[in-house]
C-alpha positions in Angstrom: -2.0 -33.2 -27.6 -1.8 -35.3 -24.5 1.2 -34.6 -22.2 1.7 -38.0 -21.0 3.8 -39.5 -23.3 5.0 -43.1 -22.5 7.9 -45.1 -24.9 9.1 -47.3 -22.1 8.6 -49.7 -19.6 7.7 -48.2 -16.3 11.0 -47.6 -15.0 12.7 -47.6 -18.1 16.6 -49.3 -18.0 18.1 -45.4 -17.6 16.1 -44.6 -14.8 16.5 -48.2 -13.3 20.5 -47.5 -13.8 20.6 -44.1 -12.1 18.5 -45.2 -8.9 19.9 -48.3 -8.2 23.4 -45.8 -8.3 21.3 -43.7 -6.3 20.6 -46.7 -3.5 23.8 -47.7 -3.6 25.8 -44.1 -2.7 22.8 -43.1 0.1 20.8 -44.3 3.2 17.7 -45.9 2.6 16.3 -42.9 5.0 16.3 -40.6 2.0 12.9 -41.9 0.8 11.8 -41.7 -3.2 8.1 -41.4 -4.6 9.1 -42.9 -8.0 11.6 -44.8 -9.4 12.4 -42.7 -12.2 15.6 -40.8 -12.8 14.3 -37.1 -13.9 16.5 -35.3 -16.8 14.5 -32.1 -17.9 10.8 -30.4 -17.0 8.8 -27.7 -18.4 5.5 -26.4 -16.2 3.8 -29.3 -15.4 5.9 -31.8 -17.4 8.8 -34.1 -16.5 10.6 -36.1 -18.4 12.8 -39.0 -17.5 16.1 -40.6 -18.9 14.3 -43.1 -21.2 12.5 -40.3 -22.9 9.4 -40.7 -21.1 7.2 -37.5 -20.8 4.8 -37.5 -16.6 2.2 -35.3 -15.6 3.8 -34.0 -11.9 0.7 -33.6 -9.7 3.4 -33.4 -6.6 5.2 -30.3 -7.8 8.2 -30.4 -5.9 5.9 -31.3 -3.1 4.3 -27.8 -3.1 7.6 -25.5 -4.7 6.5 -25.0 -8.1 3.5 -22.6 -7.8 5.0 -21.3 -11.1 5.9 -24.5 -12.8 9.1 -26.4 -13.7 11.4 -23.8 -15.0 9.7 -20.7 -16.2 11.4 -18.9 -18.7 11.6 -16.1 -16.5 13.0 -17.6 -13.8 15.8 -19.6 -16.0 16.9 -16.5 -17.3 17.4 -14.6 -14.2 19.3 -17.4 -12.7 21.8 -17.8 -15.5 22.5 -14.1 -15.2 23.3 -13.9 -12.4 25.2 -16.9 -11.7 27.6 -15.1 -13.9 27.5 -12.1 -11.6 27.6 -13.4 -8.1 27.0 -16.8 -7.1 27.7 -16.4 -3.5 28.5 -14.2 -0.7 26.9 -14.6 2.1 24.7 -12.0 3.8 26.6 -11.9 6.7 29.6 -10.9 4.5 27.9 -8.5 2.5 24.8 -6.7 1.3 23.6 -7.6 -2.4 20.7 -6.3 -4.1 18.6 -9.3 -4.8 18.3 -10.2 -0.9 17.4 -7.1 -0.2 14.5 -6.6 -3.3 13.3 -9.8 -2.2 13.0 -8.8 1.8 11.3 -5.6 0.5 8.7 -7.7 -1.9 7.8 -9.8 0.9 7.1 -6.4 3.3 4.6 -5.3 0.2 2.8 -9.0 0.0 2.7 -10.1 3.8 -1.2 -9.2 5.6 -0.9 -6.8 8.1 -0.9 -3.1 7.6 2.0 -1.7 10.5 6.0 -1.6 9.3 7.8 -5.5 8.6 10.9 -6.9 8.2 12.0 -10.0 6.6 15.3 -12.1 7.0 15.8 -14.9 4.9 16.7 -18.6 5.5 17.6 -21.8 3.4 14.5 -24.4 4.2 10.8 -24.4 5.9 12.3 -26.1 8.5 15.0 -23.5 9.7 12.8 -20.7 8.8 9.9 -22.6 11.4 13.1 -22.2 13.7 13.9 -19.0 13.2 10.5 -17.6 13.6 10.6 -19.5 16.8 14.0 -17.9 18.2 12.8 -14.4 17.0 9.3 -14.9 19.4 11.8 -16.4 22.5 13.7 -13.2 22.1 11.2 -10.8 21.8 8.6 -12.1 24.8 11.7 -13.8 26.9 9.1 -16.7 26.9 10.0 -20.3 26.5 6.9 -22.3 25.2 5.6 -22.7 21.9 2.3 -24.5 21.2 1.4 -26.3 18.3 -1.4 -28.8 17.4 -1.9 -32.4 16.1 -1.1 -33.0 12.4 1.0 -30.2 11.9 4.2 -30.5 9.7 7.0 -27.6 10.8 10.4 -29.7 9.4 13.0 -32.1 10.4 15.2 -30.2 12.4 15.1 -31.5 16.6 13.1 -28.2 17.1 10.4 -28.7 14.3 10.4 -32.5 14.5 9.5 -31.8 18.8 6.7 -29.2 16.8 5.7 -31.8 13.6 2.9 -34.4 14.5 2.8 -37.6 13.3 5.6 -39.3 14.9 5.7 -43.0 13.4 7.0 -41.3 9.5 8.7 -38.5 10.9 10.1 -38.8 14.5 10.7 -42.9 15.1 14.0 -43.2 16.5 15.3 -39.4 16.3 14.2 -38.6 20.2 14.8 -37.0 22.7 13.6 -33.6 21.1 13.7 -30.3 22.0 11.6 -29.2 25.0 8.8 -27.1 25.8 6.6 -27.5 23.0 3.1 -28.2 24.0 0.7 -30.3 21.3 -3.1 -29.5 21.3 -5.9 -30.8 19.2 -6.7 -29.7 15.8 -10.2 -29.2 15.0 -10.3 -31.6 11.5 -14.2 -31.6 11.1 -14.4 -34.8 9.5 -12.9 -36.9 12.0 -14.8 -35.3 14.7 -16.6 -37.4 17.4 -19.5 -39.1 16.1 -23.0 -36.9 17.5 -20.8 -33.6 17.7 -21.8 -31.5 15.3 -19.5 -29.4 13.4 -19.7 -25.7 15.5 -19.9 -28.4 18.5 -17.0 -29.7 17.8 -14.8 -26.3 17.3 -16.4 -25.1 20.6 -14.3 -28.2 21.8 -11.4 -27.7 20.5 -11.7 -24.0 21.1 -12.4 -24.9 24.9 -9.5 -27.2 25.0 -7.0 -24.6 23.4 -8.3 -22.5 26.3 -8.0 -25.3 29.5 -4.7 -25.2 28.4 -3.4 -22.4 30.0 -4.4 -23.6 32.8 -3.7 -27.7 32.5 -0.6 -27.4 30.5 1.4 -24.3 30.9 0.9 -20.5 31.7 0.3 -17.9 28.9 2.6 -15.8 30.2 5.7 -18.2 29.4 4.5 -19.2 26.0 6.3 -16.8 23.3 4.1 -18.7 20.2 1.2 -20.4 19.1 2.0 -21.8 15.9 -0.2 -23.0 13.6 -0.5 -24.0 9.8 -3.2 -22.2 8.3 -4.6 -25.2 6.3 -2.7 -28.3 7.3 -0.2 -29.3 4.7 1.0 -33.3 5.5 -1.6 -33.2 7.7 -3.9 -33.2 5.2 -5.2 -29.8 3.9 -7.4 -29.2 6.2 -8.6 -25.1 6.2 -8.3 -24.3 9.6 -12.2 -23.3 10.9 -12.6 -19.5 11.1 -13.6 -19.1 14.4 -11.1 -21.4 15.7 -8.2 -19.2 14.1 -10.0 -16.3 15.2 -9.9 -17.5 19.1 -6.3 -18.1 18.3 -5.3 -14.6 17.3 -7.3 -13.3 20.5 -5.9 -15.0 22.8 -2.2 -14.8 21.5 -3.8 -10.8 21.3 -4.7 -10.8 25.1 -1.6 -12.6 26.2 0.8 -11.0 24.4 1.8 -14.0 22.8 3.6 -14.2 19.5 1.1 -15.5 16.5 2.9 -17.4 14.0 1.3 -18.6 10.7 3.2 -21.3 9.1 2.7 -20.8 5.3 5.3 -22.9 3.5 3.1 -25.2 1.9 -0.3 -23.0 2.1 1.5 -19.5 0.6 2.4 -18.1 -2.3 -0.4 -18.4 -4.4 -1.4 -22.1 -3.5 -5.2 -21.6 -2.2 -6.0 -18.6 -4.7 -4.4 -15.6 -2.5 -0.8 -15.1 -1.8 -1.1 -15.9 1.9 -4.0 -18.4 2.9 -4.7 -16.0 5.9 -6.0 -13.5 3.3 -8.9 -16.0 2.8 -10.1 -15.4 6.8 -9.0 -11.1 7.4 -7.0 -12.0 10.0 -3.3 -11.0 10.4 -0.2 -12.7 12.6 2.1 -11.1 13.7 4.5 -13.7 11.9 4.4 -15.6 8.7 7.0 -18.2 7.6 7.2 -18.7 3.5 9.1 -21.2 2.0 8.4 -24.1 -1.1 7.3 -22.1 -4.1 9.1 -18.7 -3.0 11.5 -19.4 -5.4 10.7 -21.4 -7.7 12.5 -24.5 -7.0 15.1 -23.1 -5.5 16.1 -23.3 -1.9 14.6 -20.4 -0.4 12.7 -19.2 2.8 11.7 -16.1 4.1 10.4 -15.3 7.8 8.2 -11.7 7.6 6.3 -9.8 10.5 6.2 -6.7 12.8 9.3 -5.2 12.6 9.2 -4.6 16.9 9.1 -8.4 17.2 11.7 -9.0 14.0 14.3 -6.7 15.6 14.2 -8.2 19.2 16.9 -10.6 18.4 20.5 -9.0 19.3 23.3 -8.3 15.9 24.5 -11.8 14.8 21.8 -13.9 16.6 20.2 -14.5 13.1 21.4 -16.1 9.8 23.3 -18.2 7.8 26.1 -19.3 5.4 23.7 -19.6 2.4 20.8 -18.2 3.9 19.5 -15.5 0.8 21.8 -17.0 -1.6 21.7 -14.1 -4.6 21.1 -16.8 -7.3 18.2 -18.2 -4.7 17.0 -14.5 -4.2 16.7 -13.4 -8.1 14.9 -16.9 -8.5 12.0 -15.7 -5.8 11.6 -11.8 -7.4 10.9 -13.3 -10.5 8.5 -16.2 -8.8 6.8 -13.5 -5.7 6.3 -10.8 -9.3 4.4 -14.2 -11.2 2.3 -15.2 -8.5 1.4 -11.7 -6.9 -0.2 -11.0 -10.3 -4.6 -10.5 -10.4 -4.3 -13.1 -13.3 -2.2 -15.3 -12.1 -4.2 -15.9 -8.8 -7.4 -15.9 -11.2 -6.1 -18.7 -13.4 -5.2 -20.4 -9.9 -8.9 -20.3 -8.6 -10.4 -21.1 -12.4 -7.4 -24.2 -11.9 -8.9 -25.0 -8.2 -12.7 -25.3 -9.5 -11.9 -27.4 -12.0 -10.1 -29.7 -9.3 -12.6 -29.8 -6.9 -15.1 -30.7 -9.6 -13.4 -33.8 -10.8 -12.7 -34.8 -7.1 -16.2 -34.2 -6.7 -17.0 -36.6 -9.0 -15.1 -39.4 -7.9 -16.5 -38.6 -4.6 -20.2 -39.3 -5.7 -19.2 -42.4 -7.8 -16.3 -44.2 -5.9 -17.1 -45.3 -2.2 -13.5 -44.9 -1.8 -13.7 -41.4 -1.5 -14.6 -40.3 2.2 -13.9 -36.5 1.6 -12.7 -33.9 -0.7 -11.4 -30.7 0.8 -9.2 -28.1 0.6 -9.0 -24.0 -0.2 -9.2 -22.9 -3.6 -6.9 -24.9 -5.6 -5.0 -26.6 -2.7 -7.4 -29.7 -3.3 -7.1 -33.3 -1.4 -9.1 -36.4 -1.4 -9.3 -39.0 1.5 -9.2 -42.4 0.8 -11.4 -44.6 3.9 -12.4 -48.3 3.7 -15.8 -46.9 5.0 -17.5 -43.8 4.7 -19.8 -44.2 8.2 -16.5 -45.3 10.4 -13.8 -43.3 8.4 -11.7 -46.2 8.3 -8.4 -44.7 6.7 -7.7 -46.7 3.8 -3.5 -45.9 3.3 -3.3 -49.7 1.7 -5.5 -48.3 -1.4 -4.1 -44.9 -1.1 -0.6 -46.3 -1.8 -2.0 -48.1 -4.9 -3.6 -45.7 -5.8 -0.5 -43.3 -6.7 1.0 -46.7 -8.0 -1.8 -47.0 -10.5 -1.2 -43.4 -11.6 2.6 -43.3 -12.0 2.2 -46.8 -14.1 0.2 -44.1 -15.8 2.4 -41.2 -16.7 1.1 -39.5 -13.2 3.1 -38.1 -10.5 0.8 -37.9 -7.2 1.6 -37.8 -3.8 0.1 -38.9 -0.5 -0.9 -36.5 3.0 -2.6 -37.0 6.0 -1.6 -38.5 9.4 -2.6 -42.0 8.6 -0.9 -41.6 4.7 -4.3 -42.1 3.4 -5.2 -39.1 1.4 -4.1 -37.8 -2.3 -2.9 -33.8 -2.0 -3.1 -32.3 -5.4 -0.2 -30.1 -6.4 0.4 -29.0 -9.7 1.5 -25.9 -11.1 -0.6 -22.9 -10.5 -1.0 -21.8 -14.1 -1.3 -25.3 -15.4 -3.9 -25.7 -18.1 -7.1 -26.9 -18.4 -6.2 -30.0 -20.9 -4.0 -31.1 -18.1 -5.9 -31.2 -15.3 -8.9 -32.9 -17.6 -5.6 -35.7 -18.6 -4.5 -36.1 -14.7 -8.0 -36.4 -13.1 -8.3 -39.0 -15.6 -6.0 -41.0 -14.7 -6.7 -40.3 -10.9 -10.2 -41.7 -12.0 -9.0 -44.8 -13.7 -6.3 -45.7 -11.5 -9.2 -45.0 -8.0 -11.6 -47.4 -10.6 -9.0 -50.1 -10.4 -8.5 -50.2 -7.1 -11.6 -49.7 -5.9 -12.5 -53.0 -7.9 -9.9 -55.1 -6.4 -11.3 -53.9 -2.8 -14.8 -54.9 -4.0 -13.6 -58.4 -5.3 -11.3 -59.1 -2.0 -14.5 -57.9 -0.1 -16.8 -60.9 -1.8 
């Protein structure tokens, strides 16, 4: 049986009530994908107040790894809310924070002793990795590179890219964050060829230590290890390599920003798995927990104990009901046939988007690592035109569909591809085809308005 199960219009009057109630009680900052009021969701199935049933492709925007309420999950939340709903781990010690601090020791790369604190978001968990590298090197600059997403908070917005959606209007930002290029092969220079083109960017990362600031004051190079909003884009090996020599050689603090790439969302628990290399830091967030809010900052214990007593935390940072949430998620996910059915998932993906790629000239690119898939919408395939007119549509088309997709990319012109993990088969085959119509339809309106 199909999913997707429409009995209304597209909002339906419910869901038309409760956002317009929405619009009226907050700022018009607070963006929505869809103008549907949700009321109840099982694994990769939403359904809204008028009783209509959506595919969700956008998964929480990468947090359900394990699906809309697993029953696992549900269970060991309503326990123990009726236990402990709060403390605060500055108050107290509970046993959920700390089984969760100890799973992530067991799961992070890197074979020397870790430590974990936990934190609410990405955002303050970005942050906190970044206080932890200050403290530990007594260095003041962090590098990051174009396209990256770190949060919303004055420090990650000074480290996020893309500055028209994220940044417009929220400046000045914090200082000493230094921006270098990112090597995404498929907008490379035209003539450079693809090991050409990382040399560059490799070369550039290296000038910079001597254009733009000294190695010895930088306490971090952060760096997402496939681009997440900026378009899941793998990182190159050798350029990640160069990375983790140089912060290696200059004792510099190597943070891997995982929120979006970890847990389980490119077919290994951490996407760094997929290269053998290990930071020294790795920053979890999204699909820790399930859905809840939850975030986790892991590495070398030297470097996690550098901060003094009471220079880390948070009032709800490792809430219990948050924490029993993640062991039951970090024990899914870390499974052999979990990740398995996440790859089989991935394949399946890529094949469809494949597809579309060889019949819709619409499709400039399909990439991605395992099953953290994304296609990239351009008006032309020889000038890479980005095509976010059509890409909007595009999700348009598929929501007036029963489909729940989301955009990426720094010119808002890709699809990222999110669903749950363990999702089945039948479901990708009844999302890709509506991907497929709705990219059909539009790619027939661009034709006519072309003629």
């Amino acid at each position: 049986m199909p999913t997707i199960n429409l009995v209304t219009e597209i909002p339906g009057p419910q869901s038309k009530a409760l956002v317009a109630r929405r619009e009226a009680a907050t700022p018009r900052g607070a963006a929505k994908l869809t103008p549907v009021a949700i009321v109840k969701a099982q694994g990769a199935a939403i359904t809204d107040a008028d009783g209509n049933t959506f595919l969700d492709f956008a998964g929480g925007i990468g947090t359900l790894a394990v699906g809309h309420c697993p029953p696992s999950v549900v269970n060991a939340v309503q326990a123990q809310a009726a236990d402990l709903l709060h403390l605060c781990a500055i108050v107290g010690t509970y046993e959920p924070y700390v089984r969760v601090s100890e799973m992530m020791n067991e799961i992070v790369p890197g074979d020397f002793p870790k430590k974990t604190i936990l934190l609410n978001s990405g955002a303050e968990a970005n942050e906190t990795a970044i206080k932890i590298a200050r403290s530990y090197t007594n260095r003041p600059a962090v590098i990051v590179f174009e396209g990256a997403y770190h949060g919303r908070t004055n420090l990650t917005l000074a480290m996020t890219s893309k500055y028209g959606l994220f940044k417009k209007g929220f400046g000045p930002y914090a200082p000493e964050i230094y921006r270098l290029p990112y090597p995404n092969v498929y907008r490379r220079p035209a003539g450079l060829t693809e090991d050409e083109f990382i040399d560059d960017c490799i070369s550039r990362l290296e000038n910079a230590f001597i254009a733009q600031v000294d190695p010895s004051a930088v306490a971090a190079i952060v760096l997402e290890t496939v681009l997440g909003e900026g378009g899941f884009i793998p990182t190159p090996p050798r350029f990640l390599q160069r990375v983790r020599d140089l912060c290696t050689q200059h004792g510099i603090v190597y943070i891997a920003d995982e929120v979006q790439c970890g847990m389980g969302r490119t077919g290994k628990m951490f996407a760094v798995e997929h290269y053998g290399i290990v930071p020294d830091v790795i920053v979890t967030a999204k699909s820790i927990a399930a859905g809840m809010p939850l975030a986790a900052v892991t590495g070398r214990a030297d470097i996690m104990d550098a901060p003094h007593p009471g220079g880390l935390g948070g009032t709800y940072s490792g809430n219990p009901v948050a924490c029993v949430a993640a062991i039951e998620a970090i024990e899914m996910i870390r499974q052999p046939a979990f990740l398995a059915r996440a790859n089989a998932m991935g394949q399946r993906l890529n094949q469809h988007l494949l597809d579309l790629h060889a019949e819709v000239p619409l499709v400039g690119d399909v990439r991605g690592l395992g099953p953290m898939q994304l296609m990239e919408l351009v008006k032309d395939r020889t000038t890479k035109v980005p095509a976010p007119d059509e890409t909007l549509m595009l999700t348009q088309e598929a929501f007036k569909r029963g489909l729940i997709a989301i955009r990426a990319g720094l010119y808002s012109n890709c699809i990222r591809f999110l669903p749950p993990l363990n999702i089945t088969d039948e479901q990708v085959d009844e999302g890709m085809a509506v991907i497929a119509e709705g990219l059909r339809v539009v790619e027939s309106k661009r034709q006519a308005a072309l003629a």
